[in-house]
C-alpha positions as CSV (number, residue, x, y, z in Angstrom):
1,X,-44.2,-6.1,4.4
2,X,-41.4,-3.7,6.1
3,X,-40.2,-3.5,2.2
4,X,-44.3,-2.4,1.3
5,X,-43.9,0.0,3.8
6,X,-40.6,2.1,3.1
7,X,-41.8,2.2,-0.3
8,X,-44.8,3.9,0.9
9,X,-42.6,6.6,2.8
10,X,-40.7,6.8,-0.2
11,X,-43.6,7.8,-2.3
12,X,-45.3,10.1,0.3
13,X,-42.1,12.0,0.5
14,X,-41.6,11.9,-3.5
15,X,-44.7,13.4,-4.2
16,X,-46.1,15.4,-1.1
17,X,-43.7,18.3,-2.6
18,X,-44.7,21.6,-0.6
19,X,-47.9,22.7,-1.9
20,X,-48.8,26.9,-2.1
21,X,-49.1,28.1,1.6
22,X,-52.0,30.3,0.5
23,X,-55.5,28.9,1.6
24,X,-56.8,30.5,-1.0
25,X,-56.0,28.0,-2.9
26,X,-57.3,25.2,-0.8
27,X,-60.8,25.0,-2.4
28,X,-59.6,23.4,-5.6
29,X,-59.5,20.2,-6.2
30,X,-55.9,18.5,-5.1
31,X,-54.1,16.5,-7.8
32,X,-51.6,13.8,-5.6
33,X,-50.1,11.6,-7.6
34,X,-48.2,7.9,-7.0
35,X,-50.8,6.6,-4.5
36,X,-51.6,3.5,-6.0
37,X,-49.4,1.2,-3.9
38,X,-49.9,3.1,-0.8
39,X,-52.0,0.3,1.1
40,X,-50.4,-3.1,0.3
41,X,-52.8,-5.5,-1.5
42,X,-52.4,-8.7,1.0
43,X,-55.5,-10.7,-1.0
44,X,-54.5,-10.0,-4.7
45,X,-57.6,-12.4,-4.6
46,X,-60.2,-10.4,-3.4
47,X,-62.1,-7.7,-5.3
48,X,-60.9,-4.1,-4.7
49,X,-62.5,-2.4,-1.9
50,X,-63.6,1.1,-3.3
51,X,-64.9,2.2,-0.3
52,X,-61.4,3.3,0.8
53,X,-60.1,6.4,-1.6
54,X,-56.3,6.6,-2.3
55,X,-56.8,9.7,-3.6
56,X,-58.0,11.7,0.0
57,X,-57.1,9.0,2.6
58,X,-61.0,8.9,2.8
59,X,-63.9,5.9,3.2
60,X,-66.1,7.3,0.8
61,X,-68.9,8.3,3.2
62,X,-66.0,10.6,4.7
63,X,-65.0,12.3,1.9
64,X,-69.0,12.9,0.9
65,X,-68.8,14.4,4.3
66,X,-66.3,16.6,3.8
67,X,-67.0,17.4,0.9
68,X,-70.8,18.5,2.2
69,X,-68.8,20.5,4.5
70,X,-67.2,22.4,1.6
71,X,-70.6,23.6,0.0
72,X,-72.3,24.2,3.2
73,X,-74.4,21.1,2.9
74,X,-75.6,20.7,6.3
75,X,-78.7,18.2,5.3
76,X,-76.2,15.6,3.8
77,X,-73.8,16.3,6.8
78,X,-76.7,15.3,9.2
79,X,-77.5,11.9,7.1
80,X,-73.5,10.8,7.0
81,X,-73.0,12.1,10.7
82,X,-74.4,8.8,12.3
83,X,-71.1,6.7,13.2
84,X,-68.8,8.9,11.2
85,X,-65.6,10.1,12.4
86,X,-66.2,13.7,11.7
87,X,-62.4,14.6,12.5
88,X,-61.2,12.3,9.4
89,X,-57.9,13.6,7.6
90,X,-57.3,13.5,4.2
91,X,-53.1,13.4,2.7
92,X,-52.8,16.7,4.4
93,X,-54.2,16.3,7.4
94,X,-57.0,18.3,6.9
95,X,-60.3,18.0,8.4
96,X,-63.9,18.7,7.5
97,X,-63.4,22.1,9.9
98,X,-61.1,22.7,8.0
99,X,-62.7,23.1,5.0
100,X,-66.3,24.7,6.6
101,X,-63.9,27.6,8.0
102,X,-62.2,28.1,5.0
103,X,-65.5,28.2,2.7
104,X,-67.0,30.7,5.7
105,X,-69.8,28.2,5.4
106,X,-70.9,29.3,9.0
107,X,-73.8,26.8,9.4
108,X,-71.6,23.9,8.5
109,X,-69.0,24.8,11.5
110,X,-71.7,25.2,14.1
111,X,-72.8,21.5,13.3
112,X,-69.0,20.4,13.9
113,X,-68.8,22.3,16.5
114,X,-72.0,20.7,18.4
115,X,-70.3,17.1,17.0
116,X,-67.5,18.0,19.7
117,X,-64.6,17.8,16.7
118,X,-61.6,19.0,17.3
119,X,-60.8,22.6,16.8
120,X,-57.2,22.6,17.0
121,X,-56.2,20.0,14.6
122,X,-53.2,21.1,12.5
123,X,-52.8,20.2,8.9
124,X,-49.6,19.0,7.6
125,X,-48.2,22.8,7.6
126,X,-49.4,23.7,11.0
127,X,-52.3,25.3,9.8
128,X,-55.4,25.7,12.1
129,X,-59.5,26.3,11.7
130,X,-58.7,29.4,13.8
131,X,-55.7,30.5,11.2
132,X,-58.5,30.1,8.4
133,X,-61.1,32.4,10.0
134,X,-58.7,35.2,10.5
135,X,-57.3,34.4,6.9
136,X,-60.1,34.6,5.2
137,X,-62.4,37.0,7.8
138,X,-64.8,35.2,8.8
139,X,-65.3,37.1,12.7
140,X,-68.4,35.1,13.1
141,X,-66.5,32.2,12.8
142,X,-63.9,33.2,14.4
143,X,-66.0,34.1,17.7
144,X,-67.1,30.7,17.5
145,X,-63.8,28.8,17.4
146,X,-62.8,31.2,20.5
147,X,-66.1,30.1,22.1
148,X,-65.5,26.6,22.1
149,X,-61.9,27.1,23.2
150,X,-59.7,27.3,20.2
151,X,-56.0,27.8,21.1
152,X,-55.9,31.3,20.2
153,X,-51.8,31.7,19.8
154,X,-51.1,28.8,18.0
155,X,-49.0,29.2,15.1
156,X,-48.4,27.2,11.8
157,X,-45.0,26.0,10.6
158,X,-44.4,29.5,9.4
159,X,-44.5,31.1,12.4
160,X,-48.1,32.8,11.6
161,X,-50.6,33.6,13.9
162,X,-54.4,34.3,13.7
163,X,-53.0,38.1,13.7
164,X,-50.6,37.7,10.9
165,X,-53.3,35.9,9.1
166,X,-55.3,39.0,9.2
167,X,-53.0,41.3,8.4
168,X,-52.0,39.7,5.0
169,X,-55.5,39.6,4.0
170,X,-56.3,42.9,5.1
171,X,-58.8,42.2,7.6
172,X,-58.9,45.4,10.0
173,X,-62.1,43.8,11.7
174,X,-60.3,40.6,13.1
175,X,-57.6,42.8,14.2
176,X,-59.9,44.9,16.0
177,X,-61.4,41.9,17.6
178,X,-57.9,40.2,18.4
179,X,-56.4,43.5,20.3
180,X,-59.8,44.8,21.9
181,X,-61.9,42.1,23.0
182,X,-59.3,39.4,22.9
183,X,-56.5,41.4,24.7
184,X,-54.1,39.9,23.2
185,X,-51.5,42.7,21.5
186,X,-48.8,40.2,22.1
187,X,-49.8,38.5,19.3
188,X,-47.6,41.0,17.3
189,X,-44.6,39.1,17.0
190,X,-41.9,38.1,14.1
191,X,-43.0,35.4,12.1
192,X,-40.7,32.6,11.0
193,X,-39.1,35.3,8.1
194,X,-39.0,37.8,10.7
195,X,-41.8,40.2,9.8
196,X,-44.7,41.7,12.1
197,X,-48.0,42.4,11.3
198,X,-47.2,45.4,9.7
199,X,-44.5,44.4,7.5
200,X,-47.1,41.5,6.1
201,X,-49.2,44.2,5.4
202,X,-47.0,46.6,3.9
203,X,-45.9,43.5,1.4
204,X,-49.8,42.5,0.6
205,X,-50.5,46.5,0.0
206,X,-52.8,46.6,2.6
207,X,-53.3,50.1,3.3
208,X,-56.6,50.3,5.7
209,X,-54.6,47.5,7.7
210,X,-51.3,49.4,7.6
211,X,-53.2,53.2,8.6
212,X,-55.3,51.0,11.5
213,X,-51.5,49.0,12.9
214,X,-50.3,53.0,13.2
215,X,-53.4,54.2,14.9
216,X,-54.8,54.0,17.0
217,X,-52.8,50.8,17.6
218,X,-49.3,52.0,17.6
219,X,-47.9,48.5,15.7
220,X,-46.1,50.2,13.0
221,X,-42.3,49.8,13.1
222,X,-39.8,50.4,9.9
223,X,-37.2,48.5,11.6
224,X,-35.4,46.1,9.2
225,X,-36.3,42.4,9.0
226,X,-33.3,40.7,11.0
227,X,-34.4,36.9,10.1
228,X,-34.5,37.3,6.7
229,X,-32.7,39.2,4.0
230,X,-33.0,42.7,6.5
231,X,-36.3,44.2,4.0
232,X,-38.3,47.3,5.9
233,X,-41.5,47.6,5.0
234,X,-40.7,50.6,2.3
235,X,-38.6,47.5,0.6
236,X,-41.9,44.6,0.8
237,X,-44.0,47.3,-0.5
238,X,-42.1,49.1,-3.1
239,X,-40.7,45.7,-4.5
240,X,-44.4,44.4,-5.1
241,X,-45.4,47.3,-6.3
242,X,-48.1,48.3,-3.9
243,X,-48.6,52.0,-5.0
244,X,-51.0,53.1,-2.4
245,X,-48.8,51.4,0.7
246,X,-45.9,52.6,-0.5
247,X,-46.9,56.0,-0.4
248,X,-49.1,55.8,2.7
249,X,-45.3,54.8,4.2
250,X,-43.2,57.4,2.3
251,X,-45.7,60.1,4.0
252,X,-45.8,58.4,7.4
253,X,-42.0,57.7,7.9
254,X,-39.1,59.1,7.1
255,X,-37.4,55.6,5.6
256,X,-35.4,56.4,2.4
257,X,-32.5,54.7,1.6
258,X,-32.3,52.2,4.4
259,X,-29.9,48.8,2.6
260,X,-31.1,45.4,3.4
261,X,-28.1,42.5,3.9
262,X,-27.8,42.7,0.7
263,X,-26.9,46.4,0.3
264,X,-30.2,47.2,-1.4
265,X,-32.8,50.2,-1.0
266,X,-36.3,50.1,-1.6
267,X,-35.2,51.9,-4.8
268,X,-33.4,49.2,-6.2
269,X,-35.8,46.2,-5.6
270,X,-38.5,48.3,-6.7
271,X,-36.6,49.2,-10.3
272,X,-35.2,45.2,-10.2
273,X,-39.2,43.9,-10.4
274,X,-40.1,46.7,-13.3
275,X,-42.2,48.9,-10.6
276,X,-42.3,51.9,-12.4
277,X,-44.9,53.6,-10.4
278,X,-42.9,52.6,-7.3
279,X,-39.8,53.7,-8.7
280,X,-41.0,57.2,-9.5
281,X,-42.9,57.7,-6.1
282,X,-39.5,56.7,-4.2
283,X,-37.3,59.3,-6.8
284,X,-39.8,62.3,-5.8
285,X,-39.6,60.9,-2.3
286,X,-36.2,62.0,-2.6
287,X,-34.8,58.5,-2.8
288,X,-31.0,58.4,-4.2
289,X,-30.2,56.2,-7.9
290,X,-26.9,55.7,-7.2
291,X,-26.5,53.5,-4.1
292,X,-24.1,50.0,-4.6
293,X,-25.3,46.8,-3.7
294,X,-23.1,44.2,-1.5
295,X,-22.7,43.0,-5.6
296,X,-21.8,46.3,-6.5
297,X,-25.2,47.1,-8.5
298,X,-27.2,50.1,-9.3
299,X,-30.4,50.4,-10.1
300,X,-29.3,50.7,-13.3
301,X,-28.1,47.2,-13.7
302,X,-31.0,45.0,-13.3
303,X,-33.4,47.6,-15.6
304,X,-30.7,47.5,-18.4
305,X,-30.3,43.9,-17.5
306,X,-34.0,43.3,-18.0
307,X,-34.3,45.5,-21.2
308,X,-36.9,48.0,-19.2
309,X,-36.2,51.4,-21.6
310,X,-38.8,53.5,-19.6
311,X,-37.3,52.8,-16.4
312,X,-33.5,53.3,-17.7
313,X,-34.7,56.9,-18.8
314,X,-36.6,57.9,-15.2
315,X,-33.6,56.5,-13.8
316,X,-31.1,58.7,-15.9
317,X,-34.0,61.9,-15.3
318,X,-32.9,61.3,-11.7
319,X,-29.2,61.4,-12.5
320,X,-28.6,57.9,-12.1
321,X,-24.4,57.2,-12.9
322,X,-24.5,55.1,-16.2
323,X,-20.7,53.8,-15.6
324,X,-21.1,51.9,-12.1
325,X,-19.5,48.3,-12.6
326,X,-20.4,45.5,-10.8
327,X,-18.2,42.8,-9.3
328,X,-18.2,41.4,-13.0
329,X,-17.1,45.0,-13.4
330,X,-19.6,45.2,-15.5
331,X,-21.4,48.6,-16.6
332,X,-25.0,48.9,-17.4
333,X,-24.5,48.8,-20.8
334,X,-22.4,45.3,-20.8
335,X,-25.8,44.2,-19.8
336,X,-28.1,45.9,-22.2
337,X,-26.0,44.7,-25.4
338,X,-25.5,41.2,-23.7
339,X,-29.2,40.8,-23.9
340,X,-29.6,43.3,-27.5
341,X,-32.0,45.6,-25.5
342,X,-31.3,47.9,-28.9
343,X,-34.0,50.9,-26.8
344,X,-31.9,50.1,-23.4
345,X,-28.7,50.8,-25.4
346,X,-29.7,54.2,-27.5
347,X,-30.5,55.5,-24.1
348,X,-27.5,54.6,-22.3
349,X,-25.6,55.8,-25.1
350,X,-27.6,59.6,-25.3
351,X,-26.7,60.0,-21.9
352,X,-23.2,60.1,-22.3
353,X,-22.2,56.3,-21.2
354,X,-18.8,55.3,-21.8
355,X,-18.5,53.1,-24.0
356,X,-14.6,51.8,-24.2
357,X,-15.2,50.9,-19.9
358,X,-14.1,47.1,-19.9
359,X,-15.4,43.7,-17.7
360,X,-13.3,41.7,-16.0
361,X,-12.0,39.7,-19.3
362,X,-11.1,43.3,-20.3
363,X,-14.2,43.5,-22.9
364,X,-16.0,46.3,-24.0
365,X,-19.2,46.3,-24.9
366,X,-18.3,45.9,-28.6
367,X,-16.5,43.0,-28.0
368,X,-19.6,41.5,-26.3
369,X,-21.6,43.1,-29.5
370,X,-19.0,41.0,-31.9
371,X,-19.7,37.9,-30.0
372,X,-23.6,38.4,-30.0
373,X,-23.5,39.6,-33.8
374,X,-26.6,41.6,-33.7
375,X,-26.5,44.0,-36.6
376,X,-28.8,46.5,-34.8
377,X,-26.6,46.3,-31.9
378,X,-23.1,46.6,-33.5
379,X,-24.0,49.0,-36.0
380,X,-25.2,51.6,-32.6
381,X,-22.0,51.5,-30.6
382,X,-20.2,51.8,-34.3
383,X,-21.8,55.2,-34.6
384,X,-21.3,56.0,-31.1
385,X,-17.3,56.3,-32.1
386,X,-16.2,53.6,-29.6
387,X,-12.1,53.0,-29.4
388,X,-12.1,49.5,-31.8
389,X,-8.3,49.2,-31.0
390,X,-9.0,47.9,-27.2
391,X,-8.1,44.3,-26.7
392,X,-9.9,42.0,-24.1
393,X,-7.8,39.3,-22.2
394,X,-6.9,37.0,-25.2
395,X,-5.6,40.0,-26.7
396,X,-8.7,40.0,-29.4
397,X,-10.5,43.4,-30.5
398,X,-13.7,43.3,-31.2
399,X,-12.8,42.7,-35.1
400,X,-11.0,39.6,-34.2
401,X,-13.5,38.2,-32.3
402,X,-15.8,38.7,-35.0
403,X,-14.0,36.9,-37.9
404,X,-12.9,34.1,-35.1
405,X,-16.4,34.1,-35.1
406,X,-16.8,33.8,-38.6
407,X,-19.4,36.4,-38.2
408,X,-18.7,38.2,-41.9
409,X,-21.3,40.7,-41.5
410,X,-20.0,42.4,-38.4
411,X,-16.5,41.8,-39.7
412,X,-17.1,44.1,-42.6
413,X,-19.1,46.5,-40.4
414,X,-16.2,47.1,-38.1
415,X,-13.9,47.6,-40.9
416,X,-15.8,50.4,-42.4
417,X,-16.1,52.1,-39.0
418,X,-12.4,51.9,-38.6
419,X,-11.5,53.2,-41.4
420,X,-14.0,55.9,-41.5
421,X,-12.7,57.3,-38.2
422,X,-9.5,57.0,-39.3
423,X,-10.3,59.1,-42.2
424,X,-12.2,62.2,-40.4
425,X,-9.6,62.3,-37.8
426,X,-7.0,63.2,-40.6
427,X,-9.6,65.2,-42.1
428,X,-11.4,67.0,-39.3
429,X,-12.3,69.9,-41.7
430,X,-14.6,67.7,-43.7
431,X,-17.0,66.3,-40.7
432,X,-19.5,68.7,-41.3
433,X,-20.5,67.8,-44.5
434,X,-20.2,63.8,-44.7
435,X,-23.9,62.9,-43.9
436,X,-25.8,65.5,-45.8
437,X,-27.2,63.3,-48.3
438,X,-27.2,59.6,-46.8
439,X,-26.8,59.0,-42.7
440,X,-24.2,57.0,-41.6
441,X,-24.5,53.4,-41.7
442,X,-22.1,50.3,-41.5
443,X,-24.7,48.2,-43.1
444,X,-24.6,46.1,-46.1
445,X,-25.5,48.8,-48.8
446,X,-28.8,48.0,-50.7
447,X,-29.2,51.2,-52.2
448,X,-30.4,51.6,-56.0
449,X,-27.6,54.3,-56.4
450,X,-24.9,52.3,-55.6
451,X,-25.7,49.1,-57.6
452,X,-23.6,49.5,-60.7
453,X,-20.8,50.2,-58.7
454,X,-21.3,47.1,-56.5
455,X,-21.9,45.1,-59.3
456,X,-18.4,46.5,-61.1
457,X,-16.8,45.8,-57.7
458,X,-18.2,41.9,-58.1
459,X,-17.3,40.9,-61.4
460,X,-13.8,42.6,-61.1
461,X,-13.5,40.6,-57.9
462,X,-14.8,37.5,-59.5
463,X,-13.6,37.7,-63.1
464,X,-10.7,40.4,-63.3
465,X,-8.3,40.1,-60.7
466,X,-6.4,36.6,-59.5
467,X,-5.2,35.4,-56.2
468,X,-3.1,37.8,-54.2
469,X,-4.5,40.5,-56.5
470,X,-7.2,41.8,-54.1
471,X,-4.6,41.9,-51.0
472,X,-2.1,44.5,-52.8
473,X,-4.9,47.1,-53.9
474,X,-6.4,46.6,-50.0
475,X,-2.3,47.5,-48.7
476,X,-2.4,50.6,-51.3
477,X,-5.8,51.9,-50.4
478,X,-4.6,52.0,-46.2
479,X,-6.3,48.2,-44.9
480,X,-4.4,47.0,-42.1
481,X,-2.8,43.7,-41.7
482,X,-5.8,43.1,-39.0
483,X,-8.2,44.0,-41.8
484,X,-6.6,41.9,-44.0
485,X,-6.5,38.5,-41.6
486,X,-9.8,39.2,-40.6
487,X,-11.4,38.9,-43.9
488,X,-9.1,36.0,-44.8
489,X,-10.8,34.1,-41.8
490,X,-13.9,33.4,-44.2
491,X,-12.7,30.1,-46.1
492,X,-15.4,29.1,-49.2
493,X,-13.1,26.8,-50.6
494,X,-10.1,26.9,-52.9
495,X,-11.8,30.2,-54.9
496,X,-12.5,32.7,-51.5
497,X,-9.9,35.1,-52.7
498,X,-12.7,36.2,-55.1
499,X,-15.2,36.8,-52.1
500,X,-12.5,38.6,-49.9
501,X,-11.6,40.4,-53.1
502,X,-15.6,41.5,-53.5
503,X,-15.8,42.0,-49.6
504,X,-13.0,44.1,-49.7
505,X,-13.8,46.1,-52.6
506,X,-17.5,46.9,-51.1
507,X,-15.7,47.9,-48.0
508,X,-13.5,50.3,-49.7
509,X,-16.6,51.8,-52.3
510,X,-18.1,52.6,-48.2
511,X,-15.2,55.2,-47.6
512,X,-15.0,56.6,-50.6
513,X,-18.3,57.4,-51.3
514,X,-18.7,59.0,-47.4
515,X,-15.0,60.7,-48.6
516,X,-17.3,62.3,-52.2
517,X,-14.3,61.1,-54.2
518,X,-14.8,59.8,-57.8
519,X,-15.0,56.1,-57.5
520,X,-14.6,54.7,-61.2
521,X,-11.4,57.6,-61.3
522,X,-10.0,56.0,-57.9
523,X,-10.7,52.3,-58.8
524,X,-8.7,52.7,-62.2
525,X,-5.9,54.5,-60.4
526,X,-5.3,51.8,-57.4
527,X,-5.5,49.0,-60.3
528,X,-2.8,50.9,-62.3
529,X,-0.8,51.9,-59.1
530,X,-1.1,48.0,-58.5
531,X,0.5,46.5,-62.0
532,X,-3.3,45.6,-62.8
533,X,-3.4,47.5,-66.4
534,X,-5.3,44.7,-67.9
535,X,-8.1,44.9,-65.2
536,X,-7.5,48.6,-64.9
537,X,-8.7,49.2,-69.1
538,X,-11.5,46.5,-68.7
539,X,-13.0,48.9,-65.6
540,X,-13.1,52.0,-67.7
541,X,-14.5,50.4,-70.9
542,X,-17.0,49.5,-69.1
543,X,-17.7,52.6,-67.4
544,X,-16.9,54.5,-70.3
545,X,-19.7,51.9,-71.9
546,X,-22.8,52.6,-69.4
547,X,-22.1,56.5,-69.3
548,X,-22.3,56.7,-73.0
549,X,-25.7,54.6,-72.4
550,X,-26.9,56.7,-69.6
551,X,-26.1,59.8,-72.2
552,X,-28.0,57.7,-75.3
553,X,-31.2,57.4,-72.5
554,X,-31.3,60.8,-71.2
């Protein structure tokens, strides 16, 4: 038997999790599970007795009770009442008052009332009758409870009273009743978390409750919470994004930039949860974008974290700092390209970011970008002009994490880019003119006007040139060593000279078609210069070939 029975607890406490504190949400119909062992089945024998529920706790004619007591069914209350304990608890301790207060079903709680039940019974979360009527604002019912001499202080496991209960919900009429004919002002006390009456208000959006609290009642404080994480009301309002409130306080007070233990404002909770109406009404309250959290955060970083574009650009309106690093020592846009918030990023960049700022493994965000390998991504901070020769901890740039990587794509991408800056900064005459006809793109090239070059740059790669070829016409045309290596990570099998050779080859037609240079005349040359003569006469037959066809067309 003592075995049966610490299995039981066991159970009870494995699935009685904490259920939503919010009696709103009483009304439905609970869902306990692992209650079929609960009472121990001495006569396996015997039939089952079914008029014991495992579900409620209940005998069935209790739970009909209480469940009459839910609709306001006072004729099937009357016809069940005879011998009935009408102050039965279900698995949370909950009573058929309960239930009549919390459906306002007034008729229901003057029968329990004149059945002498008890008013102060607590549910399994300290939770009164008397808490329900000022929840849900039920004054009636309320008056009632006090009549019959409901403890009027009590206060569940949370630390709420019946004046907290009002306040969440907004009910200015159970205030008034509570301060004027119940006296009882001293009721405005911290909660369990710390906050008053008006701070529950100011985090529900309760604005007639929150104008009523400051008169005529003079209840209103702005004075951090000191239990909890140290929110005023501006932060419980502004973070939930309760417009109306938050404006109602930003008129009333003179709160502005007031840090919680955390180091945060109003500002920044409100821009962390997406409240864009908040965040605006706090920036033309005057509220400043550039205040550090204890984590070294701006507002900046959870909206680029979170990808919000139309909160990154109010924030920059306001003159937000794009560079702040965290105690990652990471900048807003570490974030946005972590997460390839591509919008997050363009803006980030038009305002003037700086893009070579490094974490604390000494990346930038194009190393991040590398790792990520999202084309959009890589191919914006590549026209941005980022420094590519910065190297994070392991001594990588962003090219070598992209071909450790094996990511071929970005590989190539970053290739062109350094080798286009590289060529306007020893031609700065020429930067004027590059982009007139095409924009600038690292991209794979797709382009109908480019296809018989890129399919002359595959079969010389694939048919013309031999192993080791490819490598000295990439040293005479300017590719690094680094270039080199990092196309050489790719490994197809005994024959991926020919793909490097094609890779390379597509990277070089990028530069000297953005350089306006004849490509067939600059291809035969480097094959010459290179001891290719063979592959070098084979490339201008064949060019030679498809002109005199273009001619024979046209």
């Amino acid at each position: 038997m003592d075995r049966r029975v610490l299995a039981l607890r066991t159970t009870m406490k494995k699935n009685l999790t904490k259920e939503n504190l919010d009696p709103r949400k009483w009304m439905r119909q609970e869902v306990v599970e692992g209650f079929a062992d609960f009472i121990p089945n001495k006569d396996s024998d015997k039939e089952t007795d079914n008029s014991f529920d495992d579900k409620e706790m209940l005998l069935e004619v209790e739970k009909q009770f209480m469940e009459a007591a839910k609709t306001n069914d006072v004729e099937t209350m009357k016809s069940l009442g005879r011998g009935l304990n009408a102050n039965a608890k279900n698995v949370h301790h909950r009573t058929a008052l309960h239930y009549a207060v919390a459906g306002k079903n007034k008729e229901a709680v003057q029968l329990l009332l004149q059945r002498r039940v008890k008013v102060d019974q607590k549910d399994k979360y300290g939770v009164t009758p008397i808490h329900l009527a000022a929840w849900f604002g039920s004054l009636d019912i309320l008056k009632l409870l006090v009549q019959v001499g409901a403890e009027q202080k009590v206060e569940n496991e949370e630390g709420l009273n019946i004046l907290h209960c009002a306040a969440v919900n907004n009910h200015t009429e159970i205030v008034e009743y509570i301060i004027n004919d119940l006296q009882m002002k001293e009721l405005d006390k911290d909660d369990q978390s710390g906050n008053r009456a008006f701070a529950l208000a100011a985090e529900h959006g309760c604005v007639d409750m929150l104008k009523m609290l400051m008169d005529p009642y003079n209840m209103a404080t702005m004075k951090p919470n000191k239990v909890c994480r140290g929110d005023t009301p501006l932060h419980l309002a502004a973070r939930n994004g309760h417009l109306d409130a938050l404006q109602l306080l930003l008129q009333s007070f003179d709160t502005r930039d007031e840090v919680n233990m955390d180091g945060e404002t109003a500002l920044y909770q409100a821009a962390a949860n997406g409240e864009e109406e908040s965040v605006l009404a706090l920036l033309e309250a005057g509220c400043e974008p550039n205040i550090l959290t204890t984590a070294k955060c701006s507002a900046l970083h959870p909206v680029a974290k979170r990808g919000n574009r139309s909160l990154v650009h109010l924030l920059l309106e306001y003159k937000a700092h794009t560079d702040f690093q965290n105690q990652h020592l990471e900048a807003p846009l570490h974030l946005a390209v972590k997460n390839s918030h591509v919008p997050v990023i363009h803006c980030l960049l038009q305002a003037g970011c700086n893009t070579n700022i490094t974490n604390k493994r000494s990346q930038t965000a194009m190393h991040l970008a590398a790792e990520i390998a999202r084309i959009e991504v890589v191919e914006m901070l590549l026209k941005a002009g980022l420094d590519l020769t910065l190297r994070d901890r392991q001594g990588k740039t962003a090219l070598g994490v992209a071909a450790r990587a094996n990511e071929v794509i970005i590989v190539d991408m970053i290739i062109k880019a350094e080798r286009y800056y590289a060529w306007r900064k020893t031609n700065p005459e020429l930067n004027e003119s590059v982009h007139s006809e095409y924009p600038l793109t690292f991209k794979l090239d797709h382009r109908h006007e480019t296809k018989q070059m890129r399919l002359m740059a595959w079969r010389l790669a694939y048919e013309l040139l031999k192993a080791g070829d490819w490598k000295r016409l990439a040293e005479h045309w300017g590719f690094t060593k680094e270039q080199v290596s990092a196309i050489e990570e790719q490994w197809t099998g005994q024959h991926s000279y020919r793909e490097h050779g094609n890779r390379m080859l597509l990277i070089w037609l990028h530069g000297e078609e953005l350089a306006q240079r004849s490509l067939a005349k600059e291809l035969y040359q480097g094959l010459i210069l290179t001891g290719n003569r063979k592959a070098a006469d084979k490339i201008r037959m064949d060019t030679e070939s498809t002109s005199s066809k273009s001619c024979c067309i046209s």
